[in-house]
N, C-alpha and C positions, 0 to 999 in steps of 0.2 A: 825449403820445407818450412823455415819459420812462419815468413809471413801468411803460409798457408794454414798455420796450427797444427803442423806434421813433422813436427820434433822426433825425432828417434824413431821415425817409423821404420819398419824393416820389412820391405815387400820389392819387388822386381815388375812383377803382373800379375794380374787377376784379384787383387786388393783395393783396401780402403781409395789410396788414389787413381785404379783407374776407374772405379767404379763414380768417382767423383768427376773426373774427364770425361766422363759419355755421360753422365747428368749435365753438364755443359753445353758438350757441345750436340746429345741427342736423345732429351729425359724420354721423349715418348718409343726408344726402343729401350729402356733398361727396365730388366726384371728385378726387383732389391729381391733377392735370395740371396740367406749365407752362402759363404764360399770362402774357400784356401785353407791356412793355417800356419804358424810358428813353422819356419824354416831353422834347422839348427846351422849355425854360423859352421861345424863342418862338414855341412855340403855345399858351402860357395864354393870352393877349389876346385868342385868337380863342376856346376852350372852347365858352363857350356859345354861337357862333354857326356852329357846325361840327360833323356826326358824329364822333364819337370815334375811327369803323373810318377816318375820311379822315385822322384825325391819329395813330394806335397800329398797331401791325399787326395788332390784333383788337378795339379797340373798346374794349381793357382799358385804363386812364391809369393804370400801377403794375405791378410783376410778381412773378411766383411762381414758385418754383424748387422741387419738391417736394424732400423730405431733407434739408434745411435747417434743417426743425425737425420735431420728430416730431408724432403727432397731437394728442396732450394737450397739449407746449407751444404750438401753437400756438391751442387752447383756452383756454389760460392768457391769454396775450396777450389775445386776443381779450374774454376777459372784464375782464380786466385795464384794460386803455384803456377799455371801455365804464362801468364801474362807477366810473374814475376820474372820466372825462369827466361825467358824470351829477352825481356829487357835486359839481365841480368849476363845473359850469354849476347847481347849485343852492343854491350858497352863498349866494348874497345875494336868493336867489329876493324871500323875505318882504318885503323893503326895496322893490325893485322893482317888485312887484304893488302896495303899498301906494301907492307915488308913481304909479302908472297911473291906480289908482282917485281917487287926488285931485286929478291934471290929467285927468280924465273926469269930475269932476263938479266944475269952476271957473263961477261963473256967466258967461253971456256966451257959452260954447262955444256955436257952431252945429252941431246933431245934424241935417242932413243926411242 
C-alpha cells in the first residue's frame, strides 16, 4: 500500500483502489462517480457472513470521491500497487514451490 500512496486505507471493494485497478487496466469503461463509505471496524467479523449492501450504503466496503485524483494518477496507483504487490508476493515464490513439492512427495503421505 505504501509505494502506492495508500497508507491506512481501509476498503475491501468498490473503493479508492479498485477504482484505480480498472483505470489501469480499463479507463475507457470507468464511470468516476462516488461510491461506498467508512466501514465501521465492527463489521469485519461479520464480512463474510453478511451482504456488503446490509453492512455499506451500496455494497462498496471503501470509497471514492471523484477529483481527488485525476484519471492517469489514478492509473498510476493502480498499477503501482499491482505490480508492487505481484513482485512482492513473488519473492520467495521459488523456495516455496520447492518445499511444496518436497512435503508432497515424503514417503508415508497418504494421497487420498
Amino acid at each position: 500500500m505504501h509505494a502506492a500512496g495508500l497508507d491506512g486505507l481501509n476498503e475491501r471493494h468498490g473503493g479508492l483502489l479498485s477504482v484505480a485497478t480498472a483505470m489501469w487496466l480499463c479507463p475507457e469503461l470507468v464511470d468516476l462517480q462516488p461510491m461506498g463509505g467508512d466501514v465501521p471496524l465492527s463489521h469485519y467479523p461479520v464480512a463474510d457472513y453478511v451482504f456488503w449492501d446490509q453492512l455499506t450504503t451500496d455494497g462498496c466496503w471503501g470509497s471514492f470521491e471523484p477529483g481527488v485524483y485525476s484519471p492517469d494518477e489514478l492509473a498510476i496507483i493502480g498499477e503501482t500497487f499491482w505490480t508492487t504487490f505481484t513482485e512482492k508476493r513473488a519473492e520467495h515464490l521459488k523456495e516455496t514451490l520447492t518445499t511444496a513439492v518436497r512435503l508432497r512427495n515424503l514417503p508415508g503421505r497418504n494421497e487420498d
